[in-house]
N, CA, C and O atoms as a Maestro MAE file, in Angstrom:
{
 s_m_m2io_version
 :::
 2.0.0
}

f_m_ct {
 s_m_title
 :::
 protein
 m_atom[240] {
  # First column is atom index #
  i_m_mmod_type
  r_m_x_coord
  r_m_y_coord
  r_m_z_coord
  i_m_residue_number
  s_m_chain_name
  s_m_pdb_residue_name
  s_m_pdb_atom_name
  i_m_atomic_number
  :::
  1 25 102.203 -73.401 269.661 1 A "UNK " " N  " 7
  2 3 102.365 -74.650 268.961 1 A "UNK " " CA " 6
  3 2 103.786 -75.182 269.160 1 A "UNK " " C  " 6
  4 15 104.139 -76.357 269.262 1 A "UNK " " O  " 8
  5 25 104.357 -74.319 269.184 2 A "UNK " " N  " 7
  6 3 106.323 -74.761 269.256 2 A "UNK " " CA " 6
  7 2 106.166 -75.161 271.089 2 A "UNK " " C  " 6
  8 15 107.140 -75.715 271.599 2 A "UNK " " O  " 8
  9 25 105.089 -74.893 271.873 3 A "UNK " " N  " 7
  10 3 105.523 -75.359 273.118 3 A "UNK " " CA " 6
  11 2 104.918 -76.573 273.105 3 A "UNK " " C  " 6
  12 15 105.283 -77.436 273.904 3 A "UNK " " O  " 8
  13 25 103.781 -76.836 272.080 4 A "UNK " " N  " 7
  14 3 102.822 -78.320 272.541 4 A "UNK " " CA " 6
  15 2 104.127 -79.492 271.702 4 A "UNK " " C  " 6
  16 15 103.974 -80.709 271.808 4 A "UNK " " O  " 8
  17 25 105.535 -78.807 270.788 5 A "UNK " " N  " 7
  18 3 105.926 -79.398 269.992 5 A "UNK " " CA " 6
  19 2 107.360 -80.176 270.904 5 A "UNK " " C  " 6
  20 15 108.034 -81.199 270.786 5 A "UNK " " O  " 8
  21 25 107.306 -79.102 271.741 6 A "UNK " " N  " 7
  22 3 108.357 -79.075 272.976 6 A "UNK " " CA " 6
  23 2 108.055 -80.109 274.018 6 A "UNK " " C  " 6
  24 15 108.807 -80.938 274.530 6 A "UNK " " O  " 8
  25 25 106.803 -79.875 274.212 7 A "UNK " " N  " 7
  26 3 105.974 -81.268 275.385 7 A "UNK " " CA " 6
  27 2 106.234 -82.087 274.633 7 A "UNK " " C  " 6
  28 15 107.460 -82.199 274.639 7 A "UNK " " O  " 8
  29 25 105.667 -82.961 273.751 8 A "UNK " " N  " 7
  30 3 105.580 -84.093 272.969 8 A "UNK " " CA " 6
  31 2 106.963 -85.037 273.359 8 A "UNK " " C  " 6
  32 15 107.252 -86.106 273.896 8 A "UNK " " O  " 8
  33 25 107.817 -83.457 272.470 9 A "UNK " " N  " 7
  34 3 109.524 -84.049 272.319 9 A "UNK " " CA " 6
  35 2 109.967 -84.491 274.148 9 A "UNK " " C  " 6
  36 15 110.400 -85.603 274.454 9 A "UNK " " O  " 8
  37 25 109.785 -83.593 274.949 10 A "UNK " " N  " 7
  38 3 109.988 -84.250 276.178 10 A "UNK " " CA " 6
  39 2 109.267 -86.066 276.381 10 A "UNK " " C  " 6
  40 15 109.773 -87.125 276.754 10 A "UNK " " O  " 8
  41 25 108.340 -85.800 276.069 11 A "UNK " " N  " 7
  42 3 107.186 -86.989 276.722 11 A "UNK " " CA " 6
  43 2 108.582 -88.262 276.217 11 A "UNK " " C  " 6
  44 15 109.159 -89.028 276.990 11 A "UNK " " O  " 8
  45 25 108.813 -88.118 274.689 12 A "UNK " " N  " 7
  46 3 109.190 -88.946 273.902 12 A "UNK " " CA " 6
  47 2 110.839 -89.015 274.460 12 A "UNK " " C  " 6
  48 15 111.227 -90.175 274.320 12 A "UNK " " O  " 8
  49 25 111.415 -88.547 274.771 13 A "UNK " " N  " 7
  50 3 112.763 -88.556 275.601 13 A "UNK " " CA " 6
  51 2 112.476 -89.068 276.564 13 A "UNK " " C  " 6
  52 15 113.138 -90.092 276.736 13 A "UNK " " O  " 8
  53 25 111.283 -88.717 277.873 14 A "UNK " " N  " 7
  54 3 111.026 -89.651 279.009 14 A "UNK " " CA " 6
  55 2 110.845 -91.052 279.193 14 A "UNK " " C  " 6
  56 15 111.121 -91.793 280.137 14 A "UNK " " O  " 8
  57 25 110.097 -91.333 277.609 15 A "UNK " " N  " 7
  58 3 109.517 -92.547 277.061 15 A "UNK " " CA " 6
  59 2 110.541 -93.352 276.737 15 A "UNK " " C  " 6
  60 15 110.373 -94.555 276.937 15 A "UNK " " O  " 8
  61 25 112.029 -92.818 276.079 16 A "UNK " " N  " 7
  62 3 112.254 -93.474 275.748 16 A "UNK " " CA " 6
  63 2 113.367 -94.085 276.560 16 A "UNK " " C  " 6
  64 15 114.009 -95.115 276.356 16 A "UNK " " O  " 8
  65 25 113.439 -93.163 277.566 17 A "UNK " " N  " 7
  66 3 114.366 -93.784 278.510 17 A "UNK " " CA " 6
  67 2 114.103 -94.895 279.597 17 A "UNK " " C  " 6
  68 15 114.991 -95.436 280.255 17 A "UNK " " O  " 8
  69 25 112.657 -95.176 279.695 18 A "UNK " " N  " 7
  70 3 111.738 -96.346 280.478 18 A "UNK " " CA " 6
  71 2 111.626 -97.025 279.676 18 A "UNK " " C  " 6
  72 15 110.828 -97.917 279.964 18 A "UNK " " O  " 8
  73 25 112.299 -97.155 278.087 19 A "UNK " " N  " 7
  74 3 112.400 -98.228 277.413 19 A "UNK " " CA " 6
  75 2 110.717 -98.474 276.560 19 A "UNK " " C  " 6
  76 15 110.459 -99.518 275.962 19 A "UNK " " O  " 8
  77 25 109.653 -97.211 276.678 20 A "UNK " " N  " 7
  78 3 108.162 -97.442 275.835 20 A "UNK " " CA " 6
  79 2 109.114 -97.036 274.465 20 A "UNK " " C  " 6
  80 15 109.703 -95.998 274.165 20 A "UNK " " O  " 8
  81 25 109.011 -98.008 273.965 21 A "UNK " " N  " 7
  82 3 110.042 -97.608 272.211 21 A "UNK " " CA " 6
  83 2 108.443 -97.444 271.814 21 A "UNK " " C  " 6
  84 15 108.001 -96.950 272.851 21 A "UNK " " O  " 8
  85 25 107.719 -97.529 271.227 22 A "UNK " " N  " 7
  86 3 105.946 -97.378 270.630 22 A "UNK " " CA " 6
  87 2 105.447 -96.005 270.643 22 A "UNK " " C  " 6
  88 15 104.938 -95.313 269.762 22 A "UNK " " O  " 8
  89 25 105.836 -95.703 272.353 23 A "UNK " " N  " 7
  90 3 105.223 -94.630 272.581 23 A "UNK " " CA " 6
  91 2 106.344 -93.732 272.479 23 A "UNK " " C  " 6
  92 15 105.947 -92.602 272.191 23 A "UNK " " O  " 8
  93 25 107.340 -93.790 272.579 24 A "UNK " " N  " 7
  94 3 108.679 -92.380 272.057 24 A "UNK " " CA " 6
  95 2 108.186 -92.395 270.801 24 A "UNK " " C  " 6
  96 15 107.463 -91.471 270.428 24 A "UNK " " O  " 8
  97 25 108.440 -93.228 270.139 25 A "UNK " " N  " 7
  98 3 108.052 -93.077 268.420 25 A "UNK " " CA " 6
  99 2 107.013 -92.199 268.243 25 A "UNK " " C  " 6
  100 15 107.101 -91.134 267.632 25 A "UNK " " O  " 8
  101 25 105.647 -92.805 268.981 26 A "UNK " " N  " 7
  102 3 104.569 -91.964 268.704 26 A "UNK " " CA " 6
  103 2 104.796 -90.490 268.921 26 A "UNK " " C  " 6
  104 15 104.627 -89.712 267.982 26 A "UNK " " O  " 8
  105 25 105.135 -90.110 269.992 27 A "UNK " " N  " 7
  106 3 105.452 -88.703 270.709 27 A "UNK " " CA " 6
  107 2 106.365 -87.966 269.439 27 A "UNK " " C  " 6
  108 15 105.895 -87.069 268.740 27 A "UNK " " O  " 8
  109 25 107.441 -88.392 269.315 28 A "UNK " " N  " 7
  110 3 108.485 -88.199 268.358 28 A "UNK " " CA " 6
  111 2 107.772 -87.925 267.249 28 A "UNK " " C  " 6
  112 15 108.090 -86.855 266.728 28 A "UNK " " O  " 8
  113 25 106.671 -88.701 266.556 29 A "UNK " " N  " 7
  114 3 106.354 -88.133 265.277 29 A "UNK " " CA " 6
  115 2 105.790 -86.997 265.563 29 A "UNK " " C  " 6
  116 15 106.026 -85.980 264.911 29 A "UNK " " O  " 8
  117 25 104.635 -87.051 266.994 30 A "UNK " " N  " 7
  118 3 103.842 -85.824 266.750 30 A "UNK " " CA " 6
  119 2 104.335 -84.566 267.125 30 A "UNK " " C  " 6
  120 15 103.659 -83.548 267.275 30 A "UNK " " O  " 8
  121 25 105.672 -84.697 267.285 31 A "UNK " " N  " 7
  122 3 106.308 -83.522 267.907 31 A "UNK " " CA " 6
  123 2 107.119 -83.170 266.784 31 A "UNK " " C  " 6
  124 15 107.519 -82.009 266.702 31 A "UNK " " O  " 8
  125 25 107.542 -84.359 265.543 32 A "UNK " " N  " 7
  126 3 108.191 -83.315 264.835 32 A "UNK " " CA " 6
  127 2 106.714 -82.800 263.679 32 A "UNK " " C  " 6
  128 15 106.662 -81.666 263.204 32 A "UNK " " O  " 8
  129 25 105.731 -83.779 263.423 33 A "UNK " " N  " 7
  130 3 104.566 -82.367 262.674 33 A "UNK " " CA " 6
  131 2 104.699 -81.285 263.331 33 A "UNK " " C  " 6
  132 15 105.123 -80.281 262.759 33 A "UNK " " O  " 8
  133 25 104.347 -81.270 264.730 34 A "UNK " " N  " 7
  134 3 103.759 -79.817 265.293 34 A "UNK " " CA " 6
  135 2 104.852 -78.684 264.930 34 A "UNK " " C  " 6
  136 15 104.611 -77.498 264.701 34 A "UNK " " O  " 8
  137 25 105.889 -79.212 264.930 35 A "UNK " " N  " 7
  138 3 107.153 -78.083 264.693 35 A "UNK " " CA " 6
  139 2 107.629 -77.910 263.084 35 A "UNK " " C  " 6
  140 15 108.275 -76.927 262.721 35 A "UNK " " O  " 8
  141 25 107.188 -79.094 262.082 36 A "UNK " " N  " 7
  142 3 106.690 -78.688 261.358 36 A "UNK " " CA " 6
  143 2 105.739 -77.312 260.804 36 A "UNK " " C  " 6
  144 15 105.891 -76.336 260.070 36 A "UNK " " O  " 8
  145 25 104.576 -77.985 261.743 37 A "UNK " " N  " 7
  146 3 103.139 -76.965 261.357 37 A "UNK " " CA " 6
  147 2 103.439 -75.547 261.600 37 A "UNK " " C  " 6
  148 15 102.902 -74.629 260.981 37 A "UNK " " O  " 8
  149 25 104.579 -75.364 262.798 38 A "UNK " " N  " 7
  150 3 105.133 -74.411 263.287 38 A "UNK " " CA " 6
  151 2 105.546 -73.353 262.586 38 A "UNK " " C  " 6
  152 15 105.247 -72.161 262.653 38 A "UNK " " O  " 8
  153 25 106.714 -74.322 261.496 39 A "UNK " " N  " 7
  154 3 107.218 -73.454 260.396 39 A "UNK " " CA " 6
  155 2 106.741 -72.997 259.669 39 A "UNK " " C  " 6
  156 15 106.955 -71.819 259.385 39 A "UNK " " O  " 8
  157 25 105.893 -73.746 259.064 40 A "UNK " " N  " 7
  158 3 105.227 -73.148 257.953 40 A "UNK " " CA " 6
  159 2 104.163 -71.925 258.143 40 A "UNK " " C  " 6
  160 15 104.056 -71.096 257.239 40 A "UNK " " O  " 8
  161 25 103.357 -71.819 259.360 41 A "UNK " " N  " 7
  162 3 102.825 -70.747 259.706 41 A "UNK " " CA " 6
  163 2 103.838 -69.953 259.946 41 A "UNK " " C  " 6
  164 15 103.669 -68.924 259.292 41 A "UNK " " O  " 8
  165 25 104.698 -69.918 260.490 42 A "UNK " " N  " 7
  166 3 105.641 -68.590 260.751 42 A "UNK " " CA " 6
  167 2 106.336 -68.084 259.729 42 A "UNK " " C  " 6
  168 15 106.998 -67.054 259.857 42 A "UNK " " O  " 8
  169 25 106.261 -68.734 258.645 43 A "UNK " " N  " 7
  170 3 106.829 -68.338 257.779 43 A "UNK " " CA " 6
  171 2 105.717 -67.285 256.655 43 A "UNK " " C  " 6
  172 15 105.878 -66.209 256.080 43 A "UNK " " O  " 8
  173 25 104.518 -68.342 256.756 44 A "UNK " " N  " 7
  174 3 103.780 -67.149 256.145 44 A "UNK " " CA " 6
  175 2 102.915 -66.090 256.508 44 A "UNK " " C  " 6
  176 15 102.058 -65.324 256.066 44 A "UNK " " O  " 8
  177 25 103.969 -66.626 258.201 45 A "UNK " " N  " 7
  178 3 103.040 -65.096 258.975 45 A "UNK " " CA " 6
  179 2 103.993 -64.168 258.693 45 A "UNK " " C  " 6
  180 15 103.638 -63.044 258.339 45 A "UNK " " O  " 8
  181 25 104.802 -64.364 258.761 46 A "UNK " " N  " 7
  182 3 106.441 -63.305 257.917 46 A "UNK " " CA " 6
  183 2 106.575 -62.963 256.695 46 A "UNK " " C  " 6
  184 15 107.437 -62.202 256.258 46 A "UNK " " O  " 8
  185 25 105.362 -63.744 255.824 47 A "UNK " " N  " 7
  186 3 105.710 -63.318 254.304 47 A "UNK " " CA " 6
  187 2 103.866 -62.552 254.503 47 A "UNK " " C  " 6
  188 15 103.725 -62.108 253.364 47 A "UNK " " O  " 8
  189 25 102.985 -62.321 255.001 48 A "UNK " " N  " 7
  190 3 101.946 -62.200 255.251 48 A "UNK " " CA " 6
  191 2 102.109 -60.477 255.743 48 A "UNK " " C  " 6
  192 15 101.518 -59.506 255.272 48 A "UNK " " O  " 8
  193 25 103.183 -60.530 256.910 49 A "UNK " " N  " 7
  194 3 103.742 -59.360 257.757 49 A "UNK " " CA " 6
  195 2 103.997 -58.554 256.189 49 A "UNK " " C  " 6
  196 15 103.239 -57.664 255.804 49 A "UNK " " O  " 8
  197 25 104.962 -58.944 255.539 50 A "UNK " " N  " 7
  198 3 105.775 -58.462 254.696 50 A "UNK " " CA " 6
  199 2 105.166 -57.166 253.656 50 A "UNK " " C  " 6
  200 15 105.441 -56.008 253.344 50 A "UNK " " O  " 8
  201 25 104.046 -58.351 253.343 51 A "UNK " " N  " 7
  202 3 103.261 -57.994 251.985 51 A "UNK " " CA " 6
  203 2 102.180 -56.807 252.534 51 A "UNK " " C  " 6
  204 15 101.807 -56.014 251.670 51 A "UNK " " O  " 8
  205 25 101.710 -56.647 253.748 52 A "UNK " " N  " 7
  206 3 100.856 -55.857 254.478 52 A "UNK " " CA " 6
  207 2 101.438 -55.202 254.683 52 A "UNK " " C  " 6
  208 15 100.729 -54.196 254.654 52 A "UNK " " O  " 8
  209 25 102.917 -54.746 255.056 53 A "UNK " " N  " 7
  210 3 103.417 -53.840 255.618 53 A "UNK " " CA " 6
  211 2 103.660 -52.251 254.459 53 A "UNK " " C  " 6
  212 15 103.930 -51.082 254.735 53 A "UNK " " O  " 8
  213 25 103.430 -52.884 253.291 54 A "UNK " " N  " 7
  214 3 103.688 -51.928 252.078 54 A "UNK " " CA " 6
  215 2 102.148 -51.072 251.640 54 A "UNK " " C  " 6
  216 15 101.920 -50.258 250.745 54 A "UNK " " O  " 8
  217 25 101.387 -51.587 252.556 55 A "UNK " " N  " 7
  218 3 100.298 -51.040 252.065 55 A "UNK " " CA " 6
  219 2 99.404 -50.308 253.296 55 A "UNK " " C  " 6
  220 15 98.203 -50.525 253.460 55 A "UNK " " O  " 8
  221 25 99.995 -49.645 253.906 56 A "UNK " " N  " 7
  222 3 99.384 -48.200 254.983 56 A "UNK " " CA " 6
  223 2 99.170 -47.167 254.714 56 A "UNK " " C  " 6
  224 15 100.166 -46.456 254.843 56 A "UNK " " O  " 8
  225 25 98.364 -46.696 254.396 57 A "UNK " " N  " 7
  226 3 97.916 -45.366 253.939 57 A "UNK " " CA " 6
  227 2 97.248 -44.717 255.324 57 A "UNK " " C  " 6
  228 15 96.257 -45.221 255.853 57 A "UNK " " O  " 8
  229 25 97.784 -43.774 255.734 58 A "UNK " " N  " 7
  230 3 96.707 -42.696 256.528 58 A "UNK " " CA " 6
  231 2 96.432 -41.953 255.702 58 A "UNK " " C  " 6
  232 15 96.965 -41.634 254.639 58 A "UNK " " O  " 8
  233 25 95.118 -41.517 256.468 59 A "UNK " " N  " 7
  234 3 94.314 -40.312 255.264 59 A "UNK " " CA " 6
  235 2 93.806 -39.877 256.442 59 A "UNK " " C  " 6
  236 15 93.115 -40.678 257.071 59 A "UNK " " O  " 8
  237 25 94.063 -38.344 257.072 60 A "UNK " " N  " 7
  238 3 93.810 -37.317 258.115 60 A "UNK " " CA " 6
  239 2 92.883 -36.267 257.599 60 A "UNK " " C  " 6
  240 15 92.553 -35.327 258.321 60 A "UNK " " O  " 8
  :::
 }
 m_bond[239] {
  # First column is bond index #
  i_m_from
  i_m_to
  i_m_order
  :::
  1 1 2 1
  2 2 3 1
  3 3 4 2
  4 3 5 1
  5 5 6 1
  6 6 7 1
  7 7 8 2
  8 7 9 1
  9 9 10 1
  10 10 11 1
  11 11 12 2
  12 11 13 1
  13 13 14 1
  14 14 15 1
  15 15 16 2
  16 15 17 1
  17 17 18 1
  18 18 19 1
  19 19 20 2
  20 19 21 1
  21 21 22 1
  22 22 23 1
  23 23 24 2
  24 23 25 1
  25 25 26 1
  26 26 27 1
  27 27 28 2
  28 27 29 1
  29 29 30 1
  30 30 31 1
  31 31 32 2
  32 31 33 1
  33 33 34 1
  34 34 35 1
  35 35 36 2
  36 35 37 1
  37 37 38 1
  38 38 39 1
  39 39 40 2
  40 39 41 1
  41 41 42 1
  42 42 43 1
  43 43 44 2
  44 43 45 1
  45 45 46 1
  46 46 47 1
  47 47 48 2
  48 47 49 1
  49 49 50 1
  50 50 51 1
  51 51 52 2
  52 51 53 1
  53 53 54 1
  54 54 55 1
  55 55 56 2
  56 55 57 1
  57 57 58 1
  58 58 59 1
  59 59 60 2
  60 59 61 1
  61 61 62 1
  62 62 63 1
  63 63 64 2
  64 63 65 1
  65 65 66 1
  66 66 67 1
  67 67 68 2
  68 67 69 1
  69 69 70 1
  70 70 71 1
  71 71 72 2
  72 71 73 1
  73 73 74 1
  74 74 75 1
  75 75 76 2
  76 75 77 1
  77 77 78 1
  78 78 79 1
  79 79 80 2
  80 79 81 1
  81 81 82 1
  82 82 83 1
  83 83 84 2
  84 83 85 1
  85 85 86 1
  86 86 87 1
  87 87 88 2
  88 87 89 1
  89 89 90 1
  90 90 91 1
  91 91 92 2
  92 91 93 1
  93 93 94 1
  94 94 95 1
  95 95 96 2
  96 95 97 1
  97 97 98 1
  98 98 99 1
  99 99 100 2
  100 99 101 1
  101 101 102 1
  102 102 103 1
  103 103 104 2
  104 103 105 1
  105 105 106 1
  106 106 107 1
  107 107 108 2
  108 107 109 1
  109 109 110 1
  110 110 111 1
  111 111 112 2
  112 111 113 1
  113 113 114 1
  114 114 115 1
  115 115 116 2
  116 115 117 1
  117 117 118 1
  118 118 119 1
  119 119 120 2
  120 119 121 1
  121 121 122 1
  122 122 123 1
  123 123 124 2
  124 123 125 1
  125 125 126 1
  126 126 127 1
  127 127 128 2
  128 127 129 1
  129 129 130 1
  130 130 131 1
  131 131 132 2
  132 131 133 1
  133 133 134 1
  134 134 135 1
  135 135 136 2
  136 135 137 1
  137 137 138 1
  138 138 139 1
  139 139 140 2
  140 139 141 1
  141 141 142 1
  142 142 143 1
  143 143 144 2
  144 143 145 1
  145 145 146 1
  146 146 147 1
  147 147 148 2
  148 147 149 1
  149 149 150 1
  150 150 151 1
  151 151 152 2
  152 151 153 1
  153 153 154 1
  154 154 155 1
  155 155 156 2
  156 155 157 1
  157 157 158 1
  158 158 159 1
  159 159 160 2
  160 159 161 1
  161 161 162 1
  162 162 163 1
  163 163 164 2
  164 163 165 1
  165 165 166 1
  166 166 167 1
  167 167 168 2
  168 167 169 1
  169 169 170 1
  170 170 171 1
  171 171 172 2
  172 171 173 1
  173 173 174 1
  174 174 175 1
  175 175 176 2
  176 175 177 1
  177 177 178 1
  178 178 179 1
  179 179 180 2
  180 179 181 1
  181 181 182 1
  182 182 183 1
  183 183 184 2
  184 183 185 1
  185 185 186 1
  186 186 187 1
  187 187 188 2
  188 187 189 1
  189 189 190 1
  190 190 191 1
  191 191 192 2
  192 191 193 1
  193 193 194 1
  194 194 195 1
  195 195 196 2
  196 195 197 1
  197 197 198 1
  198 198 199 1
  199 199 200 2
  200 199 201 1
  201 201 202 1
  202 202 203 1
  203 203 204 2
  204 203 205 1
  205 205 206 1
  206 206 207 1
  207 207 208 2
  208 207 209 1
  209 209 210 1
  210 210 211 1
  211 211 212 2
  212 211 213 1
  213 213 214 1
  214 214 215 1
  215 215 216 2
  216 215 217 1
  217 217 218 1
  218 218 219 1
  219 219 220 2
  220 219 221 1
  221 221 222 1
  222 222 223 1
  223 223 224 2
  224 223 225 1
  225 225 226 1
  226 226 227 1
  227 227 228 2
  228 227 229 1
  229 229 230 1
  230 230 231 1
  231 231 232 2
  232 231 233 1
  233 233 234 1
  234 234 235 1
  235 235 236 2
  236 235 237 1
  237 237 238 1
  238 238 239 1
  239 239 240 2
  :::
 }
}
């Protein structure tokens, strides 16, 4: 997701240097959700990691 967030942000730098102001914007928003969406999963894949990690029991 942080790489489709990475494309976007390119597209929108390419865009905006050929002067598409519409379409940088567009790119630009959807690149900062995705890196958004980014965070927030990684974060509760880290608080997710966290909370699982206290609870391993082997039984041999």
């Amino acid at each position: 997701m942080l790489g489709w967030a990475l494309t976007f942000f390119i597209i929108a730098i390419i865009a905006a240097v050929f002067g598409f102001g519409g379409i940088a914007a567009g790119a630009a928003s959807i690149a900062q959700i995705l890196f958004f969406v980014f965070l927030v999963l990684f974060v509760l894949s880290l608080i997710a990691g966290m909370i699982g990690r206290g609870k391993t029991n082997i039984n041999v």
